[in-house]
C-alpha positions in Angstrom: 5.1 18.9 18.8 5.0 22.4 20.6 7.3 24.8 20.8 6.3 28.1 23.0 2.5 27.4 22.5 2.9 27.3 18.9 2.9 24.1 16.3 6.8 23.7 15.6 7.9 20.0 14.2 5.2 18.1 12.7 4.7 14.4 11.7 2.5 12.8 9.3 2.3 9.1 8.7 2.3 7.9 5.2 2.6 4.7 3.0 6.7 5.0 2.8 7.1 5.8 6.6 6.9 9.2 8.3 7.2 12.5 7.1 8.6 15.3 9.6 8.2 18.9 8.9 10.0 21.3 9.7 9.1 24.7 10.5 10.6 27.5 7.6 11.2 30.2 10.9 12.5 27.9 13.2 16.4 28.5 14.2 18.6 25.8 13.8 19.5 25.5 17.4 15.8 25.3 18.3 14.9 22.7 15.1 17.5 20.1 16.3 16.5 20.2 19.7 13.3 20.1 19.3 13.8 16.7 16.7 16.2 15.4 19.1 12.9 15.5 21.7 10.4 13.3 19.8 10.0 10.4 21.5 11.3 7.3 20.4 8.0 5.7 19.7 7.3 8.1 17.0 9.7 6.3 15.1 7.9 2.6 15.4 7.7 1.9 11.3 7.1 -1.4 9.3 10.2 -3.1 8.2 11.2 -1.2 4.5 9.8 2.5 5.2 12.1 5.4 7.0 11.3 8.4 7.1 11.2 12.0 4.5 12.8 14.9 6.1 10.4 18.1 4.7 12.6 21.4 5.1 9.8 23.3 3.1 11.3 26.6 2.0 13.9 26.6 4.7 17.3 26.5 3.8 19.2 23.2 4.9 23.0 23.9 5.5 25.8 21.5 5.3 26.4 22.1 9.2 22.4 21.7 10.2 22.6 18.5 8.0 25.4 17.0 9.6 24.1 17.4 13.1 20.8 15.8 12.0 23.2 12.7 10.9 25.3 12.9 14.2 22.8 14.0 16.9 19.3 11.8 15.9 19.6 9.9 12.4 22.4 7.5 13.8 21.9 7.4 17.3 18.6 6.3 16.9 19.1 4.1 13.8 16.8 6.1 11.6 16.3 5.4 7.8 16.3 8.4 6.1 14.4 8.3 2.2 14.6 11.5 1.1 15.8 15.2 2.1 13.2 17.8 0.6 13.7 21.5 0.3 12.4 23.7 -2.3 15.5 26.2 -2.0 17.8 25.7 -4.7 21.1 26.3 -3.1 20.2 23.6 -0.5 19.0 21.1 -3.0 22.2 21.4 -4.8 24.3 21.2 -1.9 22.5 18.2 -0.5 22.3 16.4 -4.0 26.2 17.2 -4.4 26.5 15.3 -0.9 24.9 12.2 -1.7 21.7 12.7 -0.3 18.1 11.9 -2.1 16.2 14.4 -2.9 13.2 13.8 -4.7 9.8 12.6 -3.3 9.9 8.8 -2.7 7.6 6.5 -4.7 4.3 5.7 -3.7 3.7 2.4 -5.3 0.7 1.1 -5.1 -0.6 -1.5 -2.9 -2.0 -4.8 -4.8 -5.3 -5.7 -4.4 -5.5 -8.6 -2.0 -8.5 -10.4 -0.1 -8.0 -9.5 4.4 -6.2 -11.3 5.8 -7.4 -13.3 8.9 -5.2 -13.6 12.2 -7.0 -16.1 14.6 -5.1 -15.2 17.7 -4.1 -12.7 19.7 -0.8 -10.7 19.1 1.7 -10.2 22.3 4.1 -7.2 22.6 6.9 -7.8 20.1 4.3 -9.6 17.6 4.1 -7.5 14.2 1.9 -8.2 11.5 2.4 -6.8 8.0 -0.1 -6.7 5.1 -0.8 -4.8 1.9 -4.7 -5.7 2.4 -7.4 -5.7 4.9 -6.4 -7.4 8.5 -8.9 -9.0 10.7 -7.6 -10.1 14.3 -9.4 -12.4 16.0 -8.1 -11.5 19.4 -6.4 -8.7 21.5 -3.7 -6.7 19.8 -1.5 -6.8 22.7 0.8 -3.6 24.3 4.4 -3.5 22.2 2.0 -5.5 19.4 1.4 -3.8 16.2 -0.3 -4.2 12.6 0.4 -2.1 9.4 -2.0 -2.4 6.8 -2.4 -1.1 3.3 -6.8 -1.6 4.2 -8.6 -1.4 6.8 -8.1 -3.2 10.2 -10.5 -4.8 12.6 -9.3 -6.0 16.0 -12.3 -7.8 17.1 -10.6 -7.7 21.2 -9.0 -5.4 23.0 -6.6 -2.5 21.0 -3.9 -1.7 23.1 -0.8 -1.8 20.9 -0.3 0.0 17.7 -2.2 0.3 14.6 -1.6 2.3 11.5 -4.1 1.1 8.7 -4.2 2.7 5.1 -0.8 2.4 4.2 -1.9 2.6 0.3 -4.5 6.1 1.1 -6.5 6.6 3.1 -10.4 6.4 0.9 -12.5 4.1 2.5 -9.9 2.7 5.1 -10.8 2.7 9.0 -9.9 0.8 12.1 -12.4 -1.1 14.2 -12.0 -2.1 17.7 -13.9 -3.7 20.3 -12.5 -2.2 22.6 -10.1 1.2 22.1 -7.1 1.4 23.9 -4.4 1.9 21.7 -0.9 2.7 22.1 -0.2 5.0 18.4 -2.7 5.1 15.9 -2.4 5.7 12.3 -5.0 6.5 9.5 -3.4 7.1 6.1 -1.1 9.9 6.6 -2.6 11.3 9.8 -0.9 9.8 13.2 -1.8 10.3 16.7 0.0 8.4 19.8 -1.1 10.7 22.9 -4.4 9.2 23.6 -6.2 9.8 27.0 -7.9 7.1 29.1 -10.5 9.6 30.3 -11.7 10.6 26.4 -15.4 9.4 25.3 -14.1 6.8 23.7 -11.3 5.0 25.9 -12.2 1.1 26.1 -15.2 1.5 23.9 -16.6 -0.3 20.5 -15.6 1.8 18.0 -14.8 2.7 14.3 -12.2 5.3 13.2 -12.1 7.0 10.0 -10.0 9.8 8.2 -11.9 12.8 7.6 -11.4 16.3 6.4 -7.8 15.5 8.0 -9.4 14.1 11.4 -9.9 11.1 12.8 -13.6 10.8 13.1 -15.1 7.7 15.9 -18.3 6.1 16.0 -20.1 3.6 18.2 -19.5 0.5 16.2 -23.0 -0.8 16.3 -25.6 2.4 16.6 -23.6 5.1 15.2 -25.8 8.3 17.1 -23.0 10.3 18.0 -19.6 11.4 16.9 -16.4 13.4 17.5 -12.9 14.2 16.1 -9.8 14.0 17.9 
């Protein structure tokens, strides 16, 4: 999210959920409203994750945490796991209050064989799996996988994807033909794709690398780019 040209809010997918950033210089005023402005869809998690609220340095106050609750947590039904700030008054306050403040677990995903999905997925469809995930089909708008491995939709990717729920080493998605609504690799997440980029309803593969996502042509590999 931008603020004034500048990187404000940021959000970073990872195996318990999402993680949003905040900004240590931000005001208050300008921090809620700009949380209040992420779009809904950011929020579209696997059943059993929520989301890590990262204040960094920044001082959290008992009056910026209570409008968090009031003005996005609850309207928008939000689980929250954890409320991280390394300033010790804040920490105090917020642990006195109830809230969670260590770093969630990251349990580790077992190690499973893929699993197969002979169909295509409609909008409203979800499939969860702490392996690989192979769909034998389209992967529908409003239809979405989460993954611990890879995932390879073997049709058309038009709904949402995050793959490498477990880390991101070795994971990548595969599509016949990329047109996705949000896409996640490990803990980097993307959902503003744009139907006129290289890649838009091409064979592809997507890794995660040096914080990128990196795409190929799925069968010749000669060229490359980041997003």
């Amino acid at each position: 999210m931008e603020s004034s040209g500048k990187v404000s809010i940021q959000l970073k997918g990872t195996n318990f959920g999402l993680r949003v950033i905040f900004p240590e210089s931000l005001d208050d005023d300008v921090l809620l409203e700009e949380f209040k402005a992420v779009p809904d869809r950011a929020y579209i998690l696997p059943v059993g994750t929520g989301l890590v609220l990262d204040f960094r340095s920044r001082p959290c106050s008992g009056e910026l945490a209570g409008r968090i609750l009031s003005d996005v947590v609850w309207p928008r039904g939000l689980d929250v796991l954890a409320w991280l700030t390394s300033d010790a008054e804040s920490r105090s306050r917020l642990t006195q209050a109830g809230f969670k403040t260590e770093e969630p677990g990251r349990g580790a995903f077992p190690d499973v064989g893929p699993l197969i999905v002979n169909r295509s997925l409609r909008s409203g469809q979800r499939r969860e799996y702490p392996g690989d995930v192979v769909l034998v089909g389209h992967l529908n708008n409003g239809a979405e996988i989460f993954a611990g491995g890879s995932v390879c939709v073997l049709g058309r990717l038009k709904g949402l994807v995050h793959a490498g729920r477990g880390g991101s080493e070795g994971i990548y998605v595969m599509a016949a033909s990329f047109e996705p609504q949000q896409l996640r690799v490990g803990d980097k997440l993307c959902d503003q794709f744009d139907p006129n980029m290289k890649w838009w309803k091409k064979p592809v593969i997507i890794t995660l690398e040096d914080d990128n996502l990196f795409f190929r042509n799925w069968k010749t590999e000669p060229e490359s780019e980041t997003l």
